[in-house]
C-alpha positions in Angstrom: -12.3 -12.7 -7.2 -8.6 -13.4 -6.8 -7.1 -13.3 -3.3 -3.2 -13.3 -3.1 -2.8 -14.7 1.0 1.3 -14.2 0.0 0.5 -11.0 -0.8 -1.4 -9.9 2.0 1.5 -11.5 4.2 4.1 -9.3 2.6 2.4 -5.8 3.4 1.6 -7.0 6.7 4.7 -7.5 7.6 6.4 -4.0 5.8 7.1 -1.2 7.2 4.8 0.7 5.8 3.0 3.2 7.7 -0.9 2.5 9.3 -3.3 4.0 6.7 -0.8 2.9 3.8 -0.5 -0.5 5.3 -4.4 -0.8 5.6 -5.1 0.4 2.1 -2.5 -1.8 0.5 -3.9 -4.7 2.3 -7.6 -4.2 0.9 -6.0 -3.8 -2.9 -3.8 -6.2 -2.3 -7.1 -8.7 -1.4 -8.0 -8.4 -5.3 -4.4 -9.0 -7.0 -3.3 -12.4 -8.5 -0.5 -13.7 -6.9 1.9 -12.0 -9.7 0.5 -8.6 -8.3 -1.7 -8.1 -11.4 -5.8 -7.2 -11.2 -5.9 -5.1 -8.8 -8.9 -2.5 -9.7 -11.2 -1.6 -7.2 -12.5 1.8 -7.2 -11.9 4.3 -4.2 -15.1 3.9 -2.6 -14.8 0.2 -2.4 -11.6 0.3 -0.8 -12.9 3.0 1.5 -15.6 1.1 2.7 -13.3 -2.2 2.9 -10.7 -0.4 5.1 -12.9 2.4 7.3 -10.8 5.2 5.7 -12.8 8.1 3.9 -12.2 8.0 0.2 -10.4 11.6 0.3 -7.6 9.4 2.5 -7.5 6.5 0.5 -6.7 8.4 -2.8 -3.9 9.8 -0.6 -2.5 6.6 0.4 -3.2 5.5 -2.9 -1.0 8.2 -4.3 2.1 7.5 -1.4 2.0 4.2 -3.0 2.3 5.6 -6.2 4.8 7.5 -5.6 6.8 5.0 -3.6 6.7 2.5 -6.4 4.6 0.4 -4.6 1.3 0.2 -6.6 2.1 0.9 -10.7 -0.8 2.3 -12.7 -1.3 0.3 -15.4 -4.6 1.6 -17.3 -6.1 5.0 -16.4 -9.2 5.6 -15.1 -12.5 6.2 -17.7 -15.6 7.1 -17.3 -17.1 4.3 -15.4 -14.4 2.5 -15.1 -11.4 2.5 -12.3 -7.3 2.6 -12.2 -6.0 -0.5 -12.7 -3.0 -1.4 -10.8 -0.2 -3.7 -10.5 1.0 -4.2 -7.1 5.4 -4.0 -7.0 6.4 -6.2 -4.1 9.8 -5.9 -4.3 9.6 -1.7 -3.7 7.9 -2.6 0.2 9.9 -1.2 2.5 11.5 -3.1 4.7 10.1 -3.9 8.6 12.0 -2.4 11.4 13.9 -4.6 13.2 13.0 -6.1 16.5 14.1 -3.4 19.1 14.2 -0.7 17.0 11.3 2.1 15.8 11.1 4.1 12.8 9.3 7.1 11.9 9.0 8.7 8.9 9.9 11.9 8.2 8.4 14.8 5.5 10.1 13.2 3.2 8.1 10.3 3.2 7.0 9.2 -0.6 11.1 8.7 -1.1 10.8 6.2 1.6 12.8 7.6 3.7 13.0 6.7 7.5 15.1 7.7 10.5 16.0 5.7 13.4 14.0 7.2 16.5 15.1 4.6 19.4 16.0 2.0 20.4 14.2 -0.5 22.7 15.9 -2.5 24.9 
């Protein structure tokens, strides 16, 4: 099993949301540090990251759609997506002081400024 640690580091520090975060994190644990091998099926991730599997496809397809995670071979009987994980398309942390939410137009990555903390 591959673990990418600079991988792992990147997404923790993104601003992606919670569940996105979390799910990226345990997909992230399988890549190569090019973002390649990633192909762990639903249920594994679910159990890795507490989420039900019905809310790990759906972070799994926010990441999709946010260019995040690429879908490289389709799934088959028996056999899972396989993924390659686009570091460059993680969205940027908030800076210190400042919080962001996203809003219903999340999977374009968009994000408002909500306050600011002084």
């Amino acid at each position: 099993m591959f673990m990418s640690y600079e991988l792992m580091w990147a997404v923790d520090r993104s601003g992606l949301p919670r569940r996105e975060r979390e799910v990226a994190r345990r997909m992230v644990s399988f890549a190569k540090d090019d973002g390649s091998g990633i192909y762990p099926s639903v249920k594994r991730v679910a159990e890795m990251s507490g989420y039900s599997e019905r809310s790990v496809q759906l972070a799994q397809a926010k990441l999709r759609a946010m260019d995040i995670l690429r879908e490289v071979r389709s799934h088959a009987p028996h056999r899972p997506r396989r993924y390659w994980f686009n570091r460059d398309a993680l969205p940027p942390a908030p800076r210190r002081g400042q919080l962001t939410l996203f809003d219903s137009r999340f999977p374009q990555g968009k994000h408002k400024k909500v306050a600011k903390i002084s």
